[in-house]
DSSP file (Angstrom, degrees, kcal/mol; ACC not computed):
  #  RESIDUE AA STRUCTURE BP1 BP2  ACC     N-H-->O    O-->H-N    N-H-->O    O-->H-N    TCO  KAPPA ALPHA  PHI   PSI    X-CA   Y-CA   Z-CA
    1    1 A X              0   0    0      0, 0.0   105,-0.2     0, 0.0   106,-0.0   0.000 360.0 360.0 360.0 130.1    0.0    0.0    0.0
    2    2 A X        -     0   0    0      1,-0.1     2,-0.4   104,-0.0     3,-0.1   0.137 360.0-130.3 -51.2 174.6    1.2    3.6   -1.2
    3    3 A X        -     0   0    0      1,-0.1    -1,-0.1   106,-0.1   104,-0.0  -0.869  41.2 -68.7-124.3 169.6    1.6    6.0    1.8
    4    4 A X        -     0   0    0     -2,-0.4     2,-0.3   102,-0.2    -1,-0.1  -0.032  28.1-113.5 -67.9-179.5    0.1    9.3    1.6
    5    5 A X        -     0   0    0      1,-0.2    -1,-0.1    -3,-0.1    30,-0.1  -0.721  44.2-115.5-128.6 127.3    0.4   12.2   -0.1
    6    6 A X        -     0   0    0     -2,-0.3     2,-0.4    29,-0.0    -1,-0.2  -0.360  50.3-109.9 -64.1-174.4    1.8   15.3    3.1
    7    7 A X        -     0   0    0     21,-0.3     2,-0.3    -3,-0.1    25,-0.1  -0.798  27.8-147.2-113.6 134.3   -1.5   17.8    3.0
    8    8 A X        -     0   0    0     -2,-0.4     2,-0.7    24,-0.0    21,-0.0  -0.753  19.5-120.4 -91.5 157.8   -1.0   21.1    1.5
    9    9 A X        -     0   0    0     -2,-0.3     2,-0.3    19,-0.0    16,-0.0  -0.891  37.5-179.4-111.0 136.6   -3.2   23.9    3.0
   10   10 A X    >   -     0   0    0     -2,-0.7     3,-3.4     1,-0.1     4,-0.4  -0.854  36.1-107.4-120.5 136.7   -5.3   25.4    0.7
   11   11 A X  G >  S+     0   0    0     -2,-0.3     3,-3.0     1,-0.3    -1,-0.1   0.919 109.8  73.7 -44.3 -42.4   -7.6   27.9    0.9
   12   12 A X  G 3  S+     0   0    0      1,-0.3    -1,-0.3     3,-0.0    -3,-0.0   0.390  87.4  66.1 -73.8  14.6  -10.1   26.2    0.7
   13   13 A X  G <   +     0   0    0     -3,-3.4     2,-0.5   112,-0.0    -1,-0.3   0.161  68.9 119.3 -93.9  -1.8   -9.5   25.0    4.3
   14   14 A X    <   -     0   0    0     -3,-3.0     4,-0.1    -4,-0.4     7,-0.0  -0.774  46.4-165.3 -91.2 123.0  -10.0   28.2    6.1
   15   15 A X        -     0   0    0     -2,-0.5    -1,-0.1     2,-0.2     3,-0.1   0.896  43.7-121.0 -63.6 -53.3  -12.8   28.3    8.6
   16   16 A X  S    S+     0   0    0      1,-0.2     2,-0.4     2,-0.1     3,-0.1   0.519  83.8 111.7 101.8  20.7  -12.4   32.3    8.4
   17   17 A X     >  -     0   0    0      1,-0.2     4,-2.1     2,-0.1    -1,-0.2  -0.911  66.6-144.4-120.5 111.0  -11.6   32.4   12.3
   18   18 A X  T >4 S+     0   0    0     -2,-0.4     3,-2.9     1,-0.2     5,-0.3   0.685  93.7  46.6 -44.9-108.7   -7.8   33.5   12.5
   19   19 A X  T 3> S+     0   0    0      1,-0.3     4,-2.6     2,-0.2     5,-0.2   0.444 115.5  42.1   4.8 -69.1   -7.0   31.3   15.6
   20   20 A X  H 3> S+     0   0    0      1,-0.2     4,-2.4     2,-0.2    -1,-0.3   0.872 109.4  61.0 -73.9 -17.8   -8.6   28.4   14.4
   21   21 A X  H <X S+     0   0    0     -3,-2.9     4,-3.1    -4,-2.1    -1,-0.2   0.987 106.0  45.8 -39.3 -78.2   -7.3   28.8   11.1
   22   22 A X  H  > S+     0   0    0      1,-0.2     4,-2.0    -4,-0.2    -1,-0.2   0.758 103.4  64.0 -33.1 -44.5   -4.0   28.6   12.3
   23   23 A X  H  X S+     0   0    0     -4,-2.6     4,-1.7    -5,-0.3    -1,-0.2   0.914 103.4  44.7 -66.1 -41.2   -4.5   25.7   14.4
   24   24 A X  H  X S+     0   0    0     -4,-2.4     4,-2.3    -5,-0.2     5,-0.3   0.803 108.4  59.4 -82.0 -10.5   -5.4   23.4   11.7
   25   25 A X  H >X S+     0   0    0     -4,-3.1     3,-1.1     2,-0.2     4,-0.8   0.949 112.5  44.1 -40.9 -94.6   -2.3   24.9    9.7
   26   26 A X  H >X S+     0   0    0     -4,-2.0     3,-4.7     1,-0.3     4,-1.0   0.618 115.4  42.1 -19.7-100.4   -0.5   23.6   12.8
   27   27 A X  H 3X S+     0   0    0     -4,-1.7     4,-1.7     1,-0.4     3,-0.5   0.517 115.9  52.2 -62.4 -40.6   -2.3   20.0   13.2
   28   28 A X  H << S+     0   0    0     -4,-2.3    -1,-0.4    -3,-1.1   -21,-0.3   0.389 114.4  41.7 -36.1 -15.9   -2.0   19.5    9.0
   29   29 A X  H << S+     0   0    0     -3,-4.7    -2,-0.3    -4,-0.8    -1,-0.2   0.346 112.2  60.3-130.1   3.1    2.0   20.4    9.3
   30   30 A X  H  X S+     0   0    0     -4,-1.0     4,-2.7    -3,-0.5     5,-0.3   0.591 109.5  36.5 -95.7 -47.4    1.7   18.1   12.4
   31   31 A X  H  X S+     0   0    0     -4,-1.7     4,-1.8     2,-0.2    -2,-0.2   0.905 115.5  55.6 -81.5 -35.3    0.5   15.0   10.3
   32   32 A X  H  > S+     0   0    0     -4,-0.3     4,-1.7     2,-0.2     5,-0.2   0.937 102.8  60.5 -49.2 -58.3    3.0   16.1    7.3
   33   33 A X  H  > S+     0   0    0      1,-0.2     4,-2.1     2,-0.2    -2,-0.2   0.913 112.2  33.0 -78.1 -47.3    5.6   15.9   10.2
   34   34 A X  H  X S+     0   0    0     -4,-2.7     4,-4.2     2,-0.2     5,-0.5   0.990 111.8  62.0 -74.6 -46.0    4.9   12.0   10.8
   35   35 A X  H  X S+     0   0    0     -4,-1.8     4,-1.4    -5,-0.3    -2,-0.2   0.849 114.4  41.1 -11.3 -71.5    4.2   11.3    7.1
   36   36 A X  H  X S+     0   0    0     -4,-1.7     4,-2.3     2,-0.3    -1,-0.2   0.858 109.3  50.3 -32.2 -77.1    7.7   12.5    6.9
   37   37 A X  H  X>S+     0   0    0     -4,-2.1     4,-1.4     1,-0.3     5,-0.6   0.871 111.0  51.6 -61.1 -37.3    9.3   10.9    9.6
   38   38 A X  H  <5S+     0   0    0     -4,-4.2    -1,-0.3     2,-0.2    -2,-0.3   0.892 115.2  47.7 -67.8 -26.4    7.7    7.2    8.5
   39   39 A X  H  <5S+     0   0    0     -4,-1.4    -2,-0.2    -5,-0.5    -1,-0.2   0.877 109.3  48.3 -91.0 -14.7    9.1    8.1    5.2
   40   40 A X  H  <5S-     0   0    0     -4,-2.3    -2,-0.2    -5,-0.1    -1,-0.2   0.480 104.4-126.3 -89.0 -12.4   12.5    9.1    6.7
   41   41 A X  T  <5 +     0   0    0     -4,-1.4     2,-0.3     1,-0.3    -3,-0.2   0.988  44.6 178.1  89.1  64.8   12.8    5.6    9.0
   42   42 A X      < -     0   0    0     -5,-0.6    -1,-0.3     1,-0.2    -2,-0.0  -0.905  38.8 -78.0 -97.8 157.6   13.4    7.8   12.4
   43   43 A X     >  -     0   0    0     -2,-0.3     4,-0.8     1,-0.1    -1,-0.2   0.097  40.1-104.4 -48.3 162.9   13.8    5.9   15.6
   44   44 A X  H  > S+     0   0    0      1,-0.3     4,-3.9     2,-0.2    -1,-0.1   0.658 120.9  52.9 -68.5 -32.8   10.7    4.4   17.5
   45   45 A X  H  > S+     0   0    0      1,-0.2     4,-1.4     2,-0.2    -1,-0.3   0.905 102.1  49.0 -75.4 -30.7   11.4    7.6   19.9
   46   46 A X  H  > S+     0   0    0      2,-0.2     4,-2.1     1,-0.2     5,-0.3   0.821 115.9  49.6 -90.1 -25.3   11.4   10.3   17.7
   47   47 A X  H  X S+     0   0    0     -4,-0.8     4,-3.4     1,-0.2     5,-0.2   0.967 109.3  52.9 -62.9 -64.2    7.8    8.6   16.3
   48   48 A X  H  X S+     0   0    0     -4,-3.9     4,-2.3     2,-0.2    -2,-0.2   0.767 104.0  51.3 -65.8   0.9    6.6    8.4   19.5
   49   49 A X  H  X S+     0   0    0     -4,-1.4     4,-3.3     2,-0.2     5,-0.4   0.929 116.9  45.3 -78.3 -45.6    7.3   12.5   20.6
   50   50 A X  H  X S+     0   0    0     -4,-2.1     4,-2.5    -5,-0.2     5,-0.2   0.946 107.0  59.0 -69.5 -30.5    5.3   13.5   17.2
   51   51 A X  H  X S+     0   0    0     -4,-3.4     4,-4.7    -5,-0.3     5,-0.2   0.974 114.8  32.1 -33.1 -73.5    2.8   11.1   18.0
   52   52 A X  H  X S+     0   0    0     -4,-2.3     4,-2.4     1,-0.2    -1,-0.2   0.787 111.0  68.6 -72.7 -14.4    2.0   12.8   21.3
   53   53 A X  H  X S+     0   0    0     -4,-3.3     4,-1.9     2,-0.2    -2,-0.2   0.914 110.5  41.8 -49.7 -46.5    2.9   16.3   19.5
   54   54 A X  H >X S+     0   0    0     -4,-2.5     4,-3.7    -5,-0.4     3,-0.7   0.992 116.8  37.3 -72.7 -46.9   -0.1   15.5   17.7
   55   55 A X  H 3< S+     0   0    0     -4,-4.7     4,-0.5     1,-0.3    -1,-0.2   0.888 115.9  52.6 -69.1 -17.0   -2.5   14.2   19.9
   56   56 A X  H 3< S+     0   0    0     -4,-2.4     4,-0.4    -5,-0.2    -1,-0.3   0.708 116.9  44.2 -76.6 -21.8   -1.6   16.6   22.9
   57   57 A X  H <X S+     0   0    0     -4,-1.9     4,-1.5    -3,-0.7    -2,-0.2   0.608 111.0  56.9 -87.7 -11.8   -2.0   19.7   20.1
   58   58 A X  H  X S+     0   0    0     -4,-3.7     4,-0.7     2,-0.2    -2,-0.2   0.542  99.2  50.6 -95.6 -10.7   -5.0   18.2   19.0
   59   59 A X  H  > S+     0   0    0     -4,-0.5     4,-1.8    -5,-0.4    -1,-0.2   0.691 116.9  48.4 -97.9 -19.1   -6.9   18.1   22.4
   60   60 A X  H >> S+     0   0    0     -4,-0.4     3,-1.4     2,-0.2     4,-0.6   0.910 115.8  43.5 -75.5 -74.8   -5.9   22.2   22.5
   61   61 A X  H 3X S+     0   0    0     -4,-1.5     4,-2.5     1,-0.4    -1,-0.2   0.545 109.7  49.5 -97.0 -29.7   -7.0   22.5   19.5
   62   62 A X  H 3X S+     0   0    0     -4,-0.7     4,-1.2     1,-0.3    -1,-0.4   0.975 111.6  55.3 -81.8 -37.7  -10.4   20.3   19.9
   63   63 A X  H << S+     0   0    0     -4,-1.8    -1,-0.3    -3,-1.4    -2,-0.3   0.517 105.8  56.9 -78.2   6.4  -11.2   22.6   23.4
   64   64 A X  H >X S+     0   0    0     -4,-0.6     3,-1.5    -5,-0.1     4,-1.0   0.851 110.3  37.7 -56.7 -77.2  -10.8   26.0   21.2
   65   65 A X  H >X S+     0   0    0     -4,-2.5     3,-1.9     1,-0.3     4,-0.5   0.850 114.4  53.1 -62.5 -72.8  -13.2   25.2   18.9
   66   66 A X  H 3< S+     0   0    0     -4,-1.2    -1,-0.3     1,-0.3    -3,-0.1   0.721 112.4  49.7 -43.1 -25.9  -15.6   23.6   21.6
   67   67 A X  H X4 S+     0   0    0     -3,-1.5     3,-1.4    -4,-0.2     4,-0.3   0.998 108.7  58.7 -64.8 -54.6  -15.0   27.1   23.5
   68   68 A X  H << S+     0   0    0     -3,-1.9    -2,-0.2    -4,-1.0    -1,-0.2   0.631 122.8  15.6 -42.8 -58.9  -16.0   28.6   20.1
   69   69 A X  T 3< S+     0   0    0     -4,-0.5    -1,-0.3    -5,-0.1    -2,-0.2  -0.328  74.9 136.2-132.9  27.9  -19.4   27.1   19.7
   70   70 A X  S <  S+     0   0    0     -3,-1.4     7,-0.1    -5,-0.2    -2,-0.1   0.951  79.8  48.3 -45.6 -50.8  -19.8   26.0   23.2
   71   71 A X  S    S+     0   0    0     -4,-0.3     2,-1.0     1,-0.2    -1,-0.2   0.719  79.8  99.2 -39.3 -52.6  -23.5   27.6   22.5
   72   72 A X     >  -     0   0    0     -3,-0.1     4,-1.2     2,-0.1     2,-0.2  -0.667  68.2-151.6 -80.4  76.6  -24.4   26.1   19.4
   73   73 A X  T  4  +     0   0    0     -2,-1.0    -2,-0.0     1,-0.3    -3,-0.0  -0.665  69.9   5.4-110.2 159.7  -26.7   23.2   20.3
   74   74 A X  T  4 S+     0   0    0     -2,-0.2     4,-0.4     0, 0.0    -1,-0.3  -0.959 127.8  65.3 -90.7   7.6  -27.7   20.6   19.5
   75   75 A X  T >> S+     0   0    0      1,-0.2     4,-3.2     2,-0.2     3,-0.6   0.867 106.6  48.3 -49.0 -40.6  -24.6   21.4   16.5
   76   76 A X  H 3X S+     0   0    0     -4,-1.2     4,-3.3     1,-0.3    -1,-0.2   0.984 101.4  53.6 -82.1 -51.2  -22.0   21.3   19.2
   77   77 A X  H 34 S+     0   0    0      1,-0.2    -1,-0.3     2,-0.2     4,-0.3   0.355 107.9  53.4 -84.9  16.1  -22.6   18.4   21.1
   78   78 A X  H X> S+     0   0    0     -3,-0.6     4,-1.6    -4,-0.4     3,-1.1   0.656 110.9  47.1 -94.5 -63.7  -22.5   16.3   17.8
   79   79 A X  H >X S+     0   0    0     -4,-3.2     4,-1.2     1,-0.3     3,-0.7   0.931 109.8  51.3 -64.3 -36.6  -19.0   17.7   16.9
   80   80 A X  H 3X S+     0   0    0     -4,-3.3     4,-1.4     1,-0.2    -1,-0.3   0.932 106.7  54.6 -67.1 -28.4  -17.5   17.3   20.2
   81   81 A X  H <> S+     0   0    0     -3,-1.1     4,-1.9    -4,-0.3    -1,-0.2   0.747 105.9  52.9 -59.4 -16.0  -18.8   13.7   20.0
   82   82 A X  H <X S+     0   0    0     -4,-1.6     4,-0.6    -3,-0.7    -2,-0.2   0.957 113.5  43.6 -60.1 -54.7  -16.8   13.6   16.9
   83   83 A X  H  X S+     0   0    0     -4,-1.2     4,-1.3     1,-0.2    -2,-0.2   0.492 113.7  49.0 -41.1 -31.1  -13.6   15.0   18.9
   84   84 A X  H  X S+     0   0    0     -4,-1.4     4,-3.9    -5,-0.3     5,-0.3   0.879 112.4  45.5 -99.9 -54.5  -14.0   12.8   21.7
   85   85 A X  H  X S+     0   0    0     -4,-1.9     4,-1.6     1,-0.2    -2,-0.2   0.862 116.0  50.9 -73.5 -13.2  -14.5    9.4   19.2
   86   86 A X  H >X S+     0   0    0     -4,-0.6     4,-3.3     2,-0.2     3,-1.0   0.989 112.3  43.7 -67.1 -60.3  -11.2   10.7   17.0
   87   87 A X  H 3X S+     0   0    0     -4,-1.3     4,-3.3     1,-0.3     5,-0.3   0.785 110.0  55.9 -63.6 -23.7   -8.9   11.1   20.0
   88   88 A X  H 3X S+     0   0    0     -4,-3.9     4,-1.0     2,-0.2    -1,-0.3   0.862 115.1  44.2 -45.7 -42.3  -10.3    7.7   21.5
   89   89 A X  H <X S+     0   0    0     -4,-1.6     4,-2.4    -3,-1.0    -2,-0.2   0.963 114.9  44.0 -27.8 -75.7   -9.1    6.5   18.2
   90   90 A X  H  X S+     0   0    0     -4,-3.3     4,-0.9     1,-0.3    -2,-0.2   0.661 114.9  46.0 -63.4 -43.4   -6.2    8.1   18.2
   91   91 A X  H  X S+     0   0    0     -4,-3.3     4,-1.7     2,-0.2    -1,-0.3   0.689 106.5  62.8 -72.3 -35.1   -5.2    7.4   22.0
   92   92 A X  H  X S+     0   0    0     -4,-1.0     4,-1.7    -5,-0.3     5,-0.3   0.998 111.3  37.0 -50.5 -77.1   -6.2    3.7   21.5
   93   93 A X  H  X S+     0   0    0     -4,-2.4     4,-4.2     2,-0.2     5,-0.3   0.812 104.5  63.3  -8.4 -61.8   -3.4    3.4   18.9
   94   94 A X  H  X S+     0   0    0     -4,-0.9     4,-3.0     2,-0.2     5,-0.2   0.995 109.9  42.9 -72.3 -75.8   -1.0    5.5   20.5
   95   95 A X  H >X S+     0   0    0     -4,-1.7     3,-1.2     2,-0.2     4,-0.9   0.750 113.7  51.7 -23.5 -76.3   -1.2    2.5   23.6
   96   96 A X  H 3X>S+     0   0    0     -4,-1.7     6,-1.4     1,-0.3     5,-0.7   0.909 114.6  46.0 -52.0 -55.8   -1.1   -0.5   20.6
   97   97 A X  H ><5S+     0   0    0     -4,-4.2     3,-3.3    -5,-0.3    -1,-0.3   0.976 114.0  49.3 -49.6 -52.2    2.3    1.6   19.3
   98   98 A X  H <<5S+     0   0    0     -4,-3.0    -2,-0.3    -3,-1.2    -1,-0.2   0.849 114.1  46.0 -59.2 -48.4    3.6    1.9   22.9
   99   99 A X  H 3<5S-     0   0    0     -4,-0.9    -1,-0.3    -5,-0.2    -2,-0.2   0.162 116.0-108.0 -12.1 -31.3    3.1   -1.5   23.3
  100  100 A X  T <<5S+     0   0    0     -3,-3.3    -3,-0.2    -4,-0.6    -2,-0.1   0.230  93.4  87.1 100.4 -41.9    4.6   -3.0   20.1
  101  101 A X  S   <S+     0   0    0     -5,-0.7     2,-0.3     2,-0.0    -4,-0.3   0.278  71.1  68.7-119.5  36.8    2.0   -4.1   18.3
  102  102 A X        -     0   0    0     -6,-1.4     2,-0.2    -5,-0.3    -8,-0.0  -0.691  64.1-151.5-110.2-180.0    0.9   -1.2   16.2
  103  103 A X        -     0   0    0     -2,-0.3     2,-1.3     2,-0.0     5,-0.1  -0.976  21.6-115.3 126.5  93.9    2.7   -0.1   13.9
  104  104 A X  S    S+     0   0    0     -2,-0.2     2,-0.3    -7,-0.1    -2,-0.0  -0.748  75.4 142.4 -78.1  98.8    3.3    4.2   11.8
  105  105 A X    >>  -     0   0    0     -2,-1.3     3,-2.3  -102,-0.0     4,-1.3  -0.934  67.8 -86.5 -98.3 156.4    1.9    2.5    8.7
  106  106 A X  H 3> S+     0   0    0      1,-0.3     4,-6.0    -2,-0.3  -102,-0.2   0.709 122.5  62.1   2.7 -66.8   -0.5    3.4    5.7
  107  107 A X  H 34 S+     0   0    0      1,-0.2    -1,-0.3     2,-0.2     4,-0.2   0.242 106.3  39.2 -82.6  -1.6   -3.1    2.6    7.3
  108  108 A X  H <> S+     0   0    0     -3,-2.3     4,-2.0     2,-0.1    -1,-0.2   0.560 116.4  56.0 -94.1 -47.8   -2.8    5.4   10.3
  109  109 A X  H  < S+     0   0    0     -4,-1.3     4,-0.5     2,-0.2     5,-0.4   0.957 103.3  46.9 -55.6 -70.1   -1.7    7.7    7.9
  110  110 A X  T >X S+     0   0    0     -4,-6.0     4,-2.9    -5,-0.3     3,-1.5   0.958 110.4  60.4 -28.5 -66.4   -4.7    7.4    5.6
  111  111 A X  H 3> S+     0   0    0      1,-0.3     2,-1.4    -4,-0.2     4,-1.1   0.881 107.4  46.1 -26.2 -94.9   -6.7    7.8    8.9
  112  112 A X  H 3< S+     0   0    0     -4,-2.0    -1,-0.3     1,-0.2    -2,-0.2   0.027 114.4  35.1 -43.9  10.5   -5.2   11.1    9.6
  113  113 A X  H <> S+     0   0    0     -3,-1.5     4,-1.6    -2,-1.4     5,-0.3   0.373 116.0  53.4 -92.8 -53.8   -5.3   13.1    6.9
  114  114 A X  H >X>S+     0   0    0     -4,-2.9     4,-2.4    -5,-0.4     5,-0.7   0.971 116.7  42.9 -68.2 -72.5   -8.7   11.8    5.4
  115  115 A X  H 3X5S+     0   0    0     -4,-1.1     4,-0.7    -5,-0.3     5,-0.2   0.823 114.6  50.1 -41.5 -37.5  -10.4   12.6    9.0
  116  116 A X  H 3>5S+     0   0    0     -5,-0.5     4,-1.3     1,-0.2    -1,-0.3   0.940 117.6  37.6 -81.3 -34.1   -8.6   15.8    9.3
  117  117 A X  H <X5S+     0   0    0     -4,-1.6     4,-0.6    -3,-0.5    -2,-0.2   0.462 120.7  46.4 -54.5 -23.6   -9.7   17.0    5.7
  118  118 A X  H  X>S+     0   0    0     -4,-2.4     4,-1.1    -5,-0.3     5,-1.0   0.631 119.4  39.3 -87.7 -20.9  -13.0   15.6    5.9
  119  119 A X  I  <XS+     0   0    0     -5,-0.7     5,-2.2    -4,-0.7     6,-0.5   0.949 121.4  44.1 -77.5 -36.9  -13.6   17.0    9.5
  120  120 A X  I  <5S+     0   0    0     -4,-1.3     5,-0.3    -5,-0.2    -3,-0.1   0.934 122.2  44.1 -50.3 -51.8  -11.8   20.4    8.5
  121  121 A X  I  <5S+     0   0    0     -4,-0.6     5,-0.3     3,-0.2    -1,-0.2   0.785 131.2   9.4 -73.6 -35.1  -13.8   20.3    5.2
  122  122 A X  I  X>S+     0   0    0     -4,-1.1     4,-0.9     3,-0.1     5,-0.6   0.701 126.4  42.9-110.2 -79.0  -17.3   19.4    6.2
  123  123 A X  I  ><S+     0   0    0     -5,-1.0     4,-1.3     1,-0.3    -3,-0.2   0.812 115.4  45.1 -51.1 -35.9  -17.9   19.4    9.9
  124  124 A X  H  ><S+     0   0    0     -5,-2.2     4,-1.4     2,-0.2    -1,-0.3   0.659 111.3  49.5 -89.7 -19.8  -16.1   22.5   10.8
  125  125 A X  H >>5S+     0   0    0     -6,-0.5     4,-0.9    -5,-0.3     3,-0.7   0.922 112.3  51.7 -68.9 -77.2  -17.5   24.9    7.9
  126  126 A X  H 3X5S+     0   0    0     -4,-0.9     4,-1.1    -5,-0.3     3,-0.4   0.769 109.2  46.2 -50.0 -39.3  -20.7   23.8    8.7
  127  127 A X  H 3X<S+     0   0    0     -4,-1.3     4,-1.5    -5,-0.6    -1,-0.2   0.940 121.2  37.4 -59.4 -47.4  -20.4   24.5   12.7
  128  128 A X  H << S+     0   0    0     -4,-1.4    -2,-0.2    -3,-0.7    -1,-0.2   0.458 111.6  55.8-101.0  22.4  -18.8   28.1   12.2
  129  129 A X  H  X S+     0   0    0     -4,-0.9     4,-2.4    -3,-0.4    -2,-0.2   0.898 109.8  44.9 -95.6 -25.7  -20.7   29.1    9.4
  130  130 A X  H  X S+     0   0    0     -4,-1.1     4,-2.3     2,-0.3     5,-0.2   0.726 113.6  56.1  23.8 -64.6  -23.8   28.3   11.5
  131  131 A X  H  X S+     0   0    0     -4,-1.5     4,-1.7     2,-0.2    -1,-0.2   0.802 110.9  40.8 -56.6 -38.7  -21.8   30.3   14.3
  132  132 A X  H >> S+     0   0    0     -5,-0.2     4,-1.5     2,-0.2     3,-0.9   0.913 107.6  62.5 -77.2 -75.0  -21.4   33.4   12.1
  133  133 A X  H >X S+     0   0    0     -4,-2.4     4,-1.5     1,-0.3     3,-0.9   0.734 112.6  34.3 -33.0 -52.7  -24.8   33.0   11.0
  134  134 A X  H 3X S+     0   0    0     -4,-2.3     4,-2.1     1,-0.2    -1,-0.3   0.832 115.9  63.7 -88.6 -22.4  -26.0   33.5   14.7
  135  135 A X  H <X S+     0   0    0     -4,-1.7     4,-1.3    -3,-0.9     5,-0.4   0.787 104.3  39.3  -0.2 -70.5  -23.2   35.8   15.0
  136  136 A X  H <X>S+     0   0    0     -4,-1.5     4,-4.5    -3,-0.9     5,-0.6   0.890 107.2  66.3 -84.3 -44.1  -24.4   38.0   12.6
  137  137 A X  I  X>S+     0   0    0     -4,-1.5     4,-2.9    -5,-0.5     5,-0.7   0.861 105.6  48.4 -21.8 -99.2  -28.1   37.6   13.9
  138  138 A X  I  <5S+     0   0    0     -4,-2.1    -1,-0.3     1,-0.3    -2,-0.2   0.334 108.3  43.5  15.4 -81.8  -27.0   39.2   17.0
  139  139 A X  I  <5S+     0   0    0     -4,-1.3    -1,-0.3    -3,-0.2    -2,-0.2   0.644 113.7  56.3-104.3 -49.9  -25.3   42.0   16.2
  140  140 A X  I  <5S-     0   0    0     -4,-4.5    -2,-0.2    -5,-0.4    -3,-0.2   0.867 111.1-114.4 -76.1  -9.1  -28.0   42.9   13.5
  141  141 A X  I  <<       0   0    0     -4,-2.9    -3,-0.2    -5,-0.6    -4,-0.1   0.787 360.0 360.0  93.2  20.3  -30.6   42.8   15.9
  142  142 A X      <       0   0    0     -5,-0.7    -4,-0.2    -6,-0.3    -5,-0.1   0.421 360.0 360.0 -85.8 360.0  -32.1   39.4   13.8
């Protein structure tokens, strides 16, 4: 099985909220960084510090956005179950790797980049434009 392809960031990946923008810049150049490193054969330590580089930037990053749309129910409390069932994933793994019998393969990789571009792409436009929407409401007296 091929390995992936790093993620470029594209516009068409911008939320429109600097902060959160930024973050998934960050968590995208965080998954590029192990891409990398599986393709560069670094020791089993150096996997596991970006490992937890991700998932420890990825739990700030998933309590932003929940601060963000804290409001916005029932919207919110489906995407945080979303957050909650990735990092279960993700922390499940992270044990099996500690452990020995996982593996930084394809098949981890694929994970991570198609869930972060699908969440980025779908789930998270639709929660802050939603947010903007009530946003705007607000302020316009709607």
């Amino acid at each position: 099985m091929k390995r992936p392809e790093t993620i470029k960031w594209q516009k068409e990946y911008e939320i429109g909220i600097k902060e959160v923008d930024e973050q998934h810049q960050r968590l995208f150049a965080l998954v590029n960084k192990l891409i990398e490193a599986r393709k560069e054969l670094v020791t089993q330590e150096e996997l596991e510090y970006i490992i937890r580089e991700l998932i420890d930037y990825t739990q700030y990053h998933f309590s932003t956005e929940e601060m963000l749309f804290k409001d916005l129910l029932p919207i919110s409390k489906e995407h945080r179950k979303e957050h909650i069932k990735f990092t279960i994933s993700i922390m499940k793994y992270n044990i099996l790797f500690l452990e020995g019998k996982e593996h930084i393969d394809s098949n981890i990789l694929f994970f991570l980049v198609n869930w972060l571009k699908n969440h980025v792409l779908k789930m998270d436009m639709q929660t802050f434009r939603q947010l903007k929407n009530i946003q705007k409401e607000v302020h316009h007296g709607g």
